[in-house]
Each structure stands twice: as C-alpha cells, then as structure tokens.
ZAMARGU-4260 file (C-alpha; in steps of 0.2 Angstrom, whole numbers, plus 5000, padded with zeros to 4 digits):
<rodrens>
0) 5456/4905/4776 | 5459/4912/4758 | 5456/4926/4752 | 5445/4923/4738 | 5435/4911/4752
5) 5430/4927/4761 | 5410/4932/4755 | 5405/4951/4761 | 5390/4954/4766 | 5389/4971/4757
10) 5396/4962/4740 | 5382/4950/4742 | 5370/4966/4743 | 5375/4973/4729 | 5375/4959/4718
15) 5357/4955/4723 | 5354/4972/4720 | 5362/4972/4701 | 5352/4956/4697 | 5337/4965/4703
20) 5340/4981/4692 | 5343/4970/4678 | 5328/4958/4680 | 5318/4975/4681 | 5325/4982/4665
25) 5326/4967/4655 | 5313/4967/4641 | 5314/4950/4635 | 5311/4942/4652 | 5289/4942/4657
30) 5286/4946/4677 | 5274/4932/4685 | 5262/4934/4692 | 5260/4933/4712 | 5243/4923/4710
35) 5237/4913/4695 | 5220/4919/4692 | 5209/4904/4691 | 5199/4901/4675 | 5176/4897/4676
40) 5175/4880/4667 | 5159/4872/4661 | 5159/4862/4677 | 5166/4876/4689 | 5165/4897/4690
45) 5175/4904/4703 | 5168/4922/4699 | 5150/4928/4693 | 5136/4936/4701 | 5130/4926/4715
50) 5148/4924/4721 | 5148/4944/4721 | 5134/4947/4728 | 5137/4939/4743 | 5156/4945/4745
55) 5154/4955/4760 | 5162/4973/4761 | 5166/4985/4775 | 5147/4992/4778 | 5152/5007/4788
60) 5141/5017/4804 | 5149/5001/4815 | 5139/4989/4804 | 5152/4977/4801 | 5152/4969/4783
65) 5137/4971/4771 | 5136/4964/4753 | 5139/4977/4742 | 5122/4980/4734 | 5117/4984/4752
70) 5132/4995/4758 | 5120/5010/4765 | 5127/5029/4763 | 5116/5033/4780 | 5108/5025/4794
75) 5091/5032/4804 | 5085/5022/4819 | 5064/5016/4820 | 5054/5008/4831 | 5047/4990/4825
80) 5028/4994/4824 | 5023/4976/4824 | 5019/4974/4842 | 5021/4984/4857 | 5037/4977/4864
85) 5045/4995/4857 | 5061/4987/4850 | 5073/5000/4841 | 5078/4996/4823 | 5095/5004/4813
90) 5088/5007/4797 | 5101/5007/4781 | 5098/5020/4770 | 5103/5019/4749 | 5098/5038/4743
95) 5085/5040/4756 | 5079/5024/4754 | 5076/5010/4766 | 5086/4994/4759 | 5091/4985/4775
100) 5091/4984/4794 | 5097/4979/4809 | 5093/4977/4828 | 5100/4993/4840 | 5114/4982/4850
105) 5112/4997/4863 | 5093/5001/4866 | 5085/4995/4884 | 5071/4986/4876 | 5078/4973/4862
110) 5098/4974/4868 | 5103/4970/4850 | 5092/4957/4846 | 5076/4956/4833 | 5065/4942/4831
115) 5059/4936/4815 | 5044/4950/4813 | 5058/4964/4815 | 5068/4956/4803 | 5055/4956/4792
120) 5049/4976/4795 | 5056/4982/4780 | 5045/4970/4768 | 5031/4980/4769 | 5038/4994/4759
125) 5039/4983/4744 | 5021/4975/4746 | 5010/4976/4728 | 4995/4981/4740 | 5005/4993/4750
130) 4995/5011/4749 | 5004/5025/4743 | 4993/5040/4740 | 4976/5043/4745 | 4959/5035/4735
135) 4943/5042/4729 | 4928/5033/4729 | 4920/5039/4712 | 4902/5039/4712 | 4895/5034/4697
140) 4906/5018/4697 | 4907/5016/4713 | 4927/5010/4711 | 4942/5018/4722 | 4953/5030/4710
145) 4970/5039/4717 | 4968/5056/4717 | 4979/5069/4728 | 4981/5075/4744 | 4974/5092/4742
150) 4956/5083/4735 | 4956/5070/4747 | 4960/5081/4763 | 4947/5095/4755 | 4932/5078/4753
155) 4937/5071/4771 | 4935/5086/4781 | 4920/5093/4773 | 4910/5078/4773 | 4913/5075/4791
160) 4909/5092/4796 | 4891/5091/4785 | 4889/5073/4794 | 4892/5082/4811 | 4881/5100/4807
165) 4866/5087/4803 | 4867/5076/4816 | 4879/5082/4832 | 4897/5080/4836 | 4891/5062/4843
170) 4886/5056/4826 | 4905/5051/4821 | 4919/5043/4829 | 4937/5038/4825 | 4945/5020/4826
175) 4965/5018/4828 | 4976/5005/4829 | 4991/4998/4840 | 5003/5002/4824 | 5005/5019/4828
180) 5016/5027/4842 | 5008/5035/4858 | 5014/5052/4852 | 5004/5048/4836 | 4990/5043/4847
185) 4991/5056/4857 | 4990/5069/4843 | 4975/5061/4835 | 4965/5062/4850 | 4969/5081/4850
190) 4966/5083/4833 | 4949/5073/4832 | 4941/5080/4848 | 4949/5102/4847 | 4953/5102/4830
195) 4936/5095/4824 | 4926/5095/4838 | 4919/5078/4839 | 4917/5064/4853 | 4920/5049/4850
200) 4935/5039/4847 | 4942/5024/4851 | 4961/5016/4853 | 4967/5001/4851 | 4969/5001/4871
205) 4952/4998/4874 | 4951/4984/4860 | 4965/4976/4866 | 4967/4975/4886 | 4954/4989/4890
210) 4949/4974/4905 | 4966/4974/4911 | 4966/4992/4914 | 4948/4992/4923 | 4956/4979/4935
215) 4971/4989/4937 | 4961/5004/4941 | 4950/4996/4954 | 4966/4989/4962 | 4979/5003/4962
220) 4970/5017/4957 | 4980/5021/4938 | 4981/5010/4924 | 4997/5004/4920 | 5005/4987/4921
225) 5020/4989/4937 | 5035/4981/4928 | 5048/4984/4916 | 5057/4971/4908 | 5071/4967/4918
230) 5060/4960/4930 | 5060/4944/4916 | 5077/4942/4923 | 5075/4946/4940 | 5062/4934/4944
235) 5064/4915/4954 | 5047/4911/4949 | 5038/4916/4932 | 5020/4912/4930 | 5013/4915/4911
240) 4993/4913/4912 | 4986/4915/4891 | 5001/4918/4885 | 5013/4910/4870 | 5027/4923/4875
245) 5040/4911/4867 | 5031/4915/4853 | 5022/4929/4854 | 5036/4940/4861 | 5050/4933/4858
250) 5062/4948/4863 | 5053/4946/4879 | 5056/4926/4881 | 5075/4930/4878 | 5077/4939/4892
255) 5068/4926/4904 | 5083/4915/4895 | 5093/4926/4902 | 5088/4926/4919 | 5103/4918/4931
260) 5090/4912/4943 | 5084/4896/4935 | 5068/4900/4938 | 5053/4890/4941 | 5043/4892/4924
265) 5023/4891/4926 | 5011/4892/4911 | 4990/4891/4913 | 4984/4887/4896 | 4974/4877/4888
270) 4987/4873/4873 | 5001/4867/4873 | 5013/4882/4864 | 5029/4882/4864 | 5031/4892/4880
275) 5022/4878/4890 | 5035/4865/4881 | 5048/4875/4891 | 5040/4876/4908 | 5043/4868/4924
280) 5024/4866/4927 | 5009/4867/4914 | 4991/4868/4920 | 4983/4863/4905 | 4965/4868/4912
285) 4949/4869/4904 | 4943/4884/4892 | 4935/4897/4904 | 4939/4890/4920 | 4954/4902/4925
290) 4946/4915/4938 | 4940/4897/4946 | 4958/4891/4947 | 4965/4907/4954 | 4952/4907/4967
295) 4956/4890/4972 | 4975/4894/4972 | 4970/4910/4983 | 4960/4898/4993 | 4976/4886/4995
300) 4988/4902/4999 | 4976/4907/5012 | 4971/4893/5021 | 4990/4887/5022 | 4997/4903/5030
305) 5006/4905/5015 | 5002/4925/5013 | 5013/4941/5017 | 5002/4949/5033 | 5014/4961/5035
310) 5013/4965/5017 | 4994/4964/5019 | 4991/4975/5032 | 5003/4990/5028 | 4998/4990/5009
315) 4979/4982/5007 | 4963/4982/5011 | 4948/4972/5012 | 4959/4956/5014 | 4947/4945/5026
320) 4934/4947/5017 | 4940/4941/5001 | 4950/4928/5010 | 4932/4920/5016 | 4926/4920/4999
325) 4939/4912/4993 | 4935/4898/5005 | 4920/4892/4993 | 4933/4885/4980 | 4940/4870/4988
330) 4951/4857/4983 | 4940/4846/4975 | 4928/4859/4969 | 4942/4867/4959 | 4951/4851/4953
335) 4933/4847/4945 | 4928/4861/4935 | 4945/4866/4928 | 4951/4846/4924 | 4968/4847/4936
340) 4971/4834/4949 | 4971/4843/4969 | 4989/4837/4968 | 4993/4849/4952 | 4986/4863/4962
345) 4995/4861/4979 | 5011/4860/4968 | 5007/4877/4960 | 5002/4884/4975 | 5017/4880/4987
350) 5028/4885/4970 | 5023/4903/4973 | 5024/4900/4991 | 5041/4896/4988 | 5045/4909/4977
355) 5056/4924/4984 | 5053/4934/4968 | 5036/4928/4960 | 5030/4937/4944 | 5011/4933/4935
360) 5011/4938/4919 | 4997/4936/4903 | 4992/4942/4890 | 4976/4942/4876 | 4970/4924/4884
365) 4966/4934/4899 | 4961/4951/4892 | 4950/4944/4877 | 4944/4928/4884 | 4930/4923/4897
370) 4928/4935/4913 | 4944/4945/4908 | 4941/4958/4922 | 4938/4949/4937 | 4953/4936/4931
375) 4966/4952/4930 | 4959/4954/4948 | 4961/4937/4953 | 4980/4938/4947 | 4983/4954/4956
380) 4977/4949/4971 | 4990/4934/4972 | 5002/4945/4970 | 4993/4956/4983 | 4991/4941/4995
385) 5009/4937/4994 | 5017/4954/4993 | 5026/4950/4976 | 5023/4967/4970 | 5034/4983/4972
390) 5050/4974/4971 | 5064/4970/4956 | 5056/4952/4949 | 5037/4953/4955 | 5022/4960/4951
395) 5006/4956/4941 | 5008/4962/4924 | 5000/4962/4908 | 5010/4961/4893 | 4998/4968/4877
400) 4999/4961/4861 | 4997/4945/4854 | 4994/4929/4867
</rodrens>
C-alpha cells in the first residue's frame, strides 16, 4: 500500500474541523435552519390561539400538564360540598384565586376519582346569582339592596333579640343545610343556643334521614350508620333498597366495581335506574309496599332455618317474638300486595341466605318515603336475623343524600 493511500484518522479530524471553522466564519454562506417553520394558509394554521391554549405545560405540585392559562402558582385542598360522600378536592390556585381542580389521588374516601358534580364544584364561583355580600331589605320599597357587613350583622342580631325579649327564646329557630361541614354545624349549634340564647334549631339531619336515625337508636342504642366504605368492596352480596347509587353516588358505585368478589347485586325499587340496570336481581315492587316485602323476606329467612341462632342469641333480643309476627306475611300475601311473583321472593331470600358477606344499603326512598322508620327497622333486623352485621362487607346501612 502507498503511501499517499494511507488516510489518518487525526488528518480526517482536522480537516473536518477546518471546514467547520470556515463554514462558521464564512459570511457569504446562510446557516439552515434545523426545522422549517410552517406557514397558516387560508385553508390551514398551524399556530393561533386555540392551538395554544390547549398546548399543555408542566403544571407543577405533582399535577402533571396543565394548559397554560390554568398553570396554578398554589394549590389548597376542599371538601366537595355537594353531597355527603366527603370526597377531597386539590384546588388550583392563580393569585389566590380558584381556577381549577382536581380529585386527591390519596384521600380514603374518593381514591382520586371525582364524579361529574365535583368536577363541576368550582362553577359556582362564577354564577351571575351567586351571593357576595350581604342584602338589606329597604322598607319603603320593599327591594333587597347590598349594604355591609357591619349593618347587616348590627340589623340581624338586634332584631332577633327584640323578637326573642317580646315573645321568649322559643319564638325563633334556625334552619341549616347539608352543604356545610359538621364542624360548621357544630359551631352554629353553639353559637345559636349559648351565644344567643335561643331553642330551636334544626339540621339538615333531621330533614334528611332523621327516620333512619330513630330506628338506629331503637336498635343499637347511637345513631350512626355501622359501615365505612370499604365494606362496598368487601361484600358477596349487595342489596340497594331506594337507592339510584350508580347515580346518585357515583364515588360510592366505583368502589362496588371494585369489589373482587363478583357480587350478587340486589336493588328494591320501583324504577328502573341505572343501578337496577346493573343488578343481578331487581324487585321492582309496588310504591309503598317495602316494610311488607321485608317482612315477608323475614318471614322466608325464618321459617327456612336460614338465620344465625348463634348470632341471635349472644347479640339480640326479643327474636321469637318478632319471628311470630313475621309469620302473618306469607307467600302469597306478600307476592300480592307488592306485585312480585313467590318465586322472585324465594330467590331474594336464599340469595342473602347464600350470602357470606351480605350488605343492605338505602337511601332517601326509604328515609323520605312511606313508613320510613319501621322500614330502616325491617332492614336492620335482616341483618340482625342473619348476623351480617359487625363484620368487614355486612351491615345495614344508610347512605344520606340523594336516592
């Protein structure tokens, strides 16, 4: 091989880097672009406002990408007040102000999910009716006029204590509402009854599922419902009896699609929701013929055998007895007044006979409707009968909010 053949790496190097520096220095030469910038035509843009507004950006405080008009500079978490399911909210902040949210992937109650009324918790602010600062009534008008906090606070608390001088500390009363927290509940109470020394005042408990908590009372002696919401997932058997919970709770209906147990899915209810499209078994019965149903289903339970005696006798009472009054609603006398066949009824029964974990849940059809207190009984005492209470999956509980 010649000499002049031979090709150094280190000449090859150097050349490159010569050419380089020259093509670097050169001013007649114009350097190219990497990427050719693509023109908006009349029939195409490839940049404008729409296209920038939904480029996403790194959003910060673990929130993934944002568009940038909603990039927050903070976030503060809240608790979605439209019902009482509790679900945690990371609320995005601009300057103090709320532009944009998301679901807590971490909290117990919601496990990062939302449904579409806690997606939609932030509209509010923005509402033309929303109220911002206290009204006035004038007088000679009669018409609401804004006025500030100082008047209206001074107007309220007089009035109310000339109303209570004339005629007693009975003669007012205070109404409240779900939307507020129990710690806000809690302080108004305080407030109303120490603070101002009046009587009366009534929550949105007592509206809402006061008939619940009478037949928890009678029953275990304290008013709460005996279940947290992993016993959705827990549970071989679900029975929902006035309640739309696919709908009404959504948050709640994804954790019995997360429940692992393919559970038999029981809904009593007249309608045929969306939750009853998803069941196993639907009893559509008559409007205002539940308590009969359940008695009859006691009545099945019962008469079959198909009862926990242990159960019964270490944690009830009175069980005989109402086991012969159950007696009365048979079969056939059932089957005609709520408009279900007998073999409808056997099925449901031996389906919570079955069951190894068995959960009754309902909600406002029960509270609100016909005979509310002694149906919340009659629910509890299948649970009773069949000791599916006390234990991961069971129990007879009463989900408030919407049905």
């Amino acid at each position: 091989m010649s000499v002049a053949e031979t090709k150094s790496p280190h000449a090859k190097s150097a050349k490159a880097a010569k050419d380089s520096a020259a093509e670097a220095i050169s001013p007649l030469r114009p350097s190219r672009p990497l990427r050719e910038e693509k023109e908006n035509s009349l029939l195409r843009q490839w940049t404008g406002p729409l296209s920038a507004d939904l480029t996403l950006h790194p959003g910060e405080f673990g929130l993934g990408k944002v568009p940038a008009r909603l990039r927050p500079d903070a976030t503060t978490r809240s608790v979605c007040g439209f019902c009482s399911t509790g679900c945690s909210l990371d609320v995005h902040m601009q300057s103090g102000v709320a532009v944009n949210l998301t679901p807590t992937h971490d909290y117990p109650v919601n496990l990062g999910m939302a449904c579409p009324k806690g997606w939609e918790a932030l509209t509010c602010l923005a509402s033309p009716d929303r109220a911002t600062q206290p009204l006035l009534r004038n007088p000679k008008t009669g018409a609401l006029e804004p006025t500030d906090w100082d008047e209206a606070m001074q107007v309220f608390t007089l009035k109310f204590k000339a109303i209570m001088d004339q005629h007693g500390p009975e003669s007012v009363a205070f109404l409240s509402t779900g939307q507020i927290c129990t710690e806000e509940m809690a302080f108004l109470g305080s407030l109303w009854k120490f603070g101002m020394g009046a009587l009366h005042g009534d929550s949105n408990t007592r509206q809402c599922m006061a008939t619940s908590h009478v037949a928890y009372k009678q029953s275990f002696g304290f008013d709460a419902p005996p279940y947290t919401y992993a016993d959705f997932e827990e549970s071989d058997t679900l029975v929902f009896i006035g309640s739309n919970l696919c709908i009404a709770h959504p948050i709640m209906w994804q954790r019995v699609l997360r429940n692992k147990n393919n559970p038999a899915i029981v809904v009593i209810d007249p309608r045929k929701t969306e939750t009853a499209l998803n069941a196993t078994q639907h009893l559509a019965l008559r409007p205002k013929s539940d308590l009969t149903l359940l008695y009859g289903i006691a009545n099945l339970l019962a008469q079959n055998g198909w009862v926990d005696h242990g159960f019964i006798r270490k944690s009830t009472t009175n069980y005989d007895a109402f086991a012969e009054f159950v007696r009365q609603f048979t079969p056939d006398k059932v089957a005609a007044e709520t408009g279900l066949t007998v073999g409808e009824l056997y099925r449901f029964a031996e389906t919570i006979h079955k069951g190894k974990s068995v959960s009754f849940w309902w909600t406002m059809g029960v509270n609100q409707s016909h005979e509310s207190t002694r149906t919340a009984q009659a629910i509890i005492n299948l649970a009773l009968m069949t000791g599916n209470i006390g234990r991961p999956g069971t129990g007879a509980n009463s989900v408030t909010g919407q049905c």
